[in-house]
DOSE-661739 format. One record per residue (C-alpha): x, y, z; residue in one letter. Coordinates in steps of 0.05 Angstrom, whole numbers. Example, Ala and Ser with C-alpha at 12.3 -4.5 7.8 and 13.67 -1.06 7.14 Angstrom:
+--------+--------+--------+---+
!      X !      Y !      Z ! r !
+--------+--------+--------+---+
!    246 !    -90 !    156 ! A !
!    273 !    -21 !    143 ! S !
+--------+--------+--------+---+
END
This chain:
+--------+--------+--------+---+
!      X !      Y !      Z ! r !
+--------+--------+--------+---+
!      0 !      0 !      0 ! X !
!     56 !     48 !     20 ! X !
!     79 !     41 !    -62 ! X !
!     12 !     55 !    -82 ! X !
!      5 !    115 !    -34 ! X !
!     67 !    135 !    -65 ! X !
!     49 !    139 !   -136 ! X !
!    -13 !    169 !   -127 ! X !
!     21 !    229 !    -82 ! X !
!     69 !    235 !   -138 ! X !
!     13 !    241 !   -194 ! X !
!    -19 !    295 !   -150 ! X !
!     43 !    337 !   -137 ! X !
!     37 !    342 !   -215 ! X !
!    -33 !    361 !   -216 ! X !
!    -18 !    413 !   -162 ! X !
!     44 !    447 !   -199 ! X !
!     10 !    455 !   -261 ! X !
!    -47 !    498 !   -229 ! X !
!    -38 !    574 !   -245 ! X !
!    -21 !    607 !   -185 ! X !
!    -83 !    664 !   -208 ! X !
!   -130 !    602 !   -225 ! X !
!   -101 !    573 !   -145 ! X !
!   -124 !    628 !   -109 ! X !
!   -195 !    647 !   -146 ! X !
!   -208 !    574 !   -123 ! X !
!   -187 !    579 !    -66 ! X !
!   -227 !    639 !    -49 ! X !
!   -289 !    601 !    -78 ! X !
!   -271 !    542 !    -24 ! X !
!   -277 !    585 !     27 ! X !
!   -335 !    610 !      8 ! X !
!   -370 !    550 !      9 ! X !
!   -343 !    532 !     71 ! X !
!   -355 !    588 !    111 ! X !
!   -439 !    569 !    100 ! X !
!   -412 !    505 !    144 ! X !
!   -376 !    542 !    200 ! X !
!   -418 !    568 !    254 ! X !
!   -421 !    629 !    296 ! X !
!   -375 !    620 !    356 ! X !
!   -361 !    552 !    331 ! X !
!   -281 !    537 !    342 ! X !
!   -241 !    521 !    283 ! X !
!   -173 !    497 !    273 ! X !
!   -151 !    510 !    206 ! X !
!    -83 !    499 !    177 ! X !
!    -35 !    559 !    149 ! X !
!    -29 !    544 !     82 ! X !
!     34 !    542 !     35 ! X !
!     49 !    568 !    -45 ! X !
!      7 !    508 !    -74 ! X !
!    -46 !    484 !    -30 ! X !
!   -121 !    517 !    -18 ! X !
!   -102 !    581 !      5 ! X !
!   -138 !    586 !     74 ! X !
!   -116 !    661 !     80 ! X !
!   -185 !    687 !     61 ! X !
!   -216 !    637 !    104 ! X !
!   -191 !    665 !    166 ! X !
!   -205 !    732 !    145 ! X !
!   -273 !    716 !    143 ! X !
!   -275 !    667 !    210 ! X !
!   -231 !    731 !    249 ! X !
!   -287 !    783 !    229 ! X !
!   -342 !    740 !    247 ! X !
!   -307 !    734 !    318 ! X !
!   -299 !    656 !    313 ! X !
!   -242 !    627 !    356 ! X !
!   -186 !    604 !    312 ! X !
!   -137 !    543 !    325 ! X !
!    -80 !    536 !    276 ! X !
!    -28 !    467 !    285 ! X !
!     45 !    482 !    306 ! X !
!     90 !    424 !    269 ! X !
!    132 !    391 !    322 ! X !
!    181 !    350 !    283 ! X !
!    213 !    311 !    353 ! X !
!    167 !    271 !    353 ! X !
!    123 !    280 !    287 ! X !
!     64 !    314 !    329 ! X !
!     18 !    390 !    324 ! X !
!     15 !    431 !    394 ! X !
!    -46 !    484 !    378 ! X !
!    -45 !    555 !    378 ! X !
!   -102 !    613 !    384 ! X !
!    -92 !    658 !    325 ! X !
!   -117 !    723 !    334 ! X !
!    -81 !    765 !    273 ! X !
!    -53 !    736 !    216 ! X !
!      7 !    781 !    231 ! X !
!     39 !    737 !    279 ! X !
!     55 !    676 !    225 ! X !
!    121 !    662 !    208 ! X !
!    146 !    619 !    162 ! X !
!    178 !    557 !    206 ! X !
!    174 !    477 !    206 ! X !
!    170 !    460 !    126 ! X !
!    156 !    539 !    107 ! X !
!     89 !    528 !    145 ! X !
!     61 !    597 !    171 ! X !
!     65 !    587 !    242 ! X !
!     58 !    631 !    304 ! X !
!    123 !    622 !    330 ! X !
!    134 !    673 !    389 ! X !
!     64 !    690 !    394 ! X !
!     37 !    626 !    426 ! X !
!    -30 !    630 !    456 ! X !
!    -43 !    549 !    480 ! X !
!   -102 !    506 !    468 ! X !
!   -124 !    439 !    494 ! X !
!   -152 !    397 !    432 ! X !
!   -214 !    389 !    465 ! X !
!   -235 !    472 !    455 ! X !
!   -233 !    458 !    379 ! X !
!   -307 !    433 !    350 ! X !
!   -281 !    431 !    273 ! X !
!   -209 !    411 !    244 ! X !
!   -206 !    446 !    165 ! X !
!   -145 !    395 !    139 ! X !
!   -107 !    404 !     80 ! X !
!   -102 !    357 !     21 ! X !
!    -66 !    321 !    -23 ! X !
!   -122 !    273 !    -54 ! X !
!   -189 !    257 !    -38 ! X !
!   -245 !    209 !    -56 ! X !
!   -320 !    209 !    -66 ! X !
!   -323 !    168 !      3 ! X !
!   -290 !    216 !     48 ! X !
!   -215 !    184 !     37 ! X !
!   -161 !    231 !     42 ! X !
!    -84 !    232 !     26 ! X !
!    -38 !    279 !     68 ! X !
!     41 !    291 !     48 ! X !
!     59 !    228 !     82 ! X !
!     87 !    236 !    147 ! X !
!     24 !    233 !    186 ! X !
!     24 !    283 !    235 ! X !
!    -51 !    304 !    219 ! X !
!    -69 !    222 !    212 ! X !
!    -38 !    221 !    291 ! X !
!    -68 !    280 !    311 ! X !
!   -137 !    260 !    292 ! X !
!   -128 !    193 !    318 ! X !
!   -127 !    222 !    385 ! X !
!   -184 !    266 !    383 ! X !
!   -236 !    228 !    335 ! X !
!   -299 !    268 !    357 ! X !
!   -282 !    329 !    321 ! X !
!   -320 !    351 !    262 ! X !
!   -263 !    334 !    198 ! X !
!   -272 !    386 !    140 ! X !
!   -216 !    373 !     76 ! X !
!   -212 !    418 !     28 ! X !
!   -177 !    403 !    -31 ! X !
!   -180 !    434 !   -115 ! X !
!   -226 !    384 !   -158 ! X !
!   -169 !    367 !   -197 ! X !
!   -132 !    331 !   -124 ! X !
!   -200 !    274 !   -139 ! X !
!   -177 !    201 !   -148 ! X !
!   -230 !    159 !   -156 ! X !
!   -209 !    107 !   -103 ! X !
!   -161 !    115 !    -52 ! X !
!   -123 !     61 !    -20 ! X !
!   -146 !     81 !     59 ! X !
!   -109 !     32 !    110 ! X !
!   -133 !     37 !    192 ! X !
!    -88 !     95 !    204 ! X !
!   -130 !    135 !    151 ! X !
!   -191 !    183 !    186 ! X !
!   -255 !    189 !    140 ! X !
!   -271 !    262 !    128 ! X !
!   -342 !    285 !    152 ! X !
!   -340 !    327 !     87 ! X !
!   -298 !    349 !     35 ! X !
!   -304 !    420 !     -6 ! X !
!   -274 !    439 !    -66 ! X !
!   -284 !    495 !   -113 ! X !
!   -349 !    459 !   -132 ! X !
!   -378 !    458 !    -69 ! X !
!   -393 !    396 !    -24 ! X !
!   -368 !    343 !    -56 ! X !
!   -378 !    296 !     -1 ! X !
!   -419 !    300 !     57 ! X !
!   -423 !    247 !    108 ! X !
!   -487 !    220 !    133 ! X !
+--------+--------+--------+---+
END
């Protein structure tokens, strides 16, 4: 499986690269559109910090910091391949750290896991039956493993769809997953 995986992050990458950067963020802006008809007022969200190529979640916490929702974003701790959670209050604070993730580094404000009602994860791939691909080296896959009761939103471009991913018992299921073409899979 880990060969398979491996091919099918590789064909992605491609997908990825060849987006326009322009064409990237328009869709990006449309995903978070989309999503924010999903987030609730006062509802806590923990939302990655996006890099170059993935959905751009920069006008998604716009959005959630002007409607006043609490915002968790993951802090990459490579010892021991795990996220320690930060409030974010201004995007002003990120700083380009652990793999050129945006991170607030200096600026900590701690959060126990169990304040956040809805995880927004990045993507690599998806399918139509909530599967999802990460990077590879799991820390979202751990994370989520010890705190399954929170609400799992991926977001992802269309052209990240595979039509059947190989999933494995470390893999979480994705309540839903949003692309620039709205819901493309809702559980339940």
């Amino acid at each position: 499986m880990r060969e398979q995986k491996s091919r099918i992050r590789k064909v992605l990458r491609e997908r990825k690269e060849s987006m326009d950067p322009k064409d990237r963020l328009e869709k990006s802006r449309i995903i978070c559109r989309h999503l924010m008809r999903l987030i609730m007022d006062g509802e806590t969200v923990m939302v990655y910090t996006s890099k170059e190529k993935e959905v751009n979640t920069v006008p998604l916490i716009t959005s959630l910091l002007q409607r006043k929702n609490p915002i968790v974003v993951p802090i990459i701790v490579k010892e021991d391949v795990s996220l320690r959670l930060s409030y974010l209050r201004s995007l002003s604070v990120l700083v380009p750290s652990t793999f050129g993730v945006p991170e607030p580094i200096g600026s900590e404000i701690p959060v126990n896991p169990g304040d956040v009602d809805t995880i927004i994860l990045p993507m690599l791939g998806f399918d139509r039956s909530g599967g999802r691909i990460g990077y590879g080296a799991g820390y979202y896959d751990r994370f989520l493993e010890k705190n399954p009761d929170l609400k799992k939103i991926g977001i992802a471009f269309a052209c990240q769809e595979i039509e059947k991913l190989p999933v494995d018992e470390n893999d979480s299921p994705m309540d839903c997953i949003i692309t620039e073409d709205g819901v493309v899979f809702p559980h339940g």
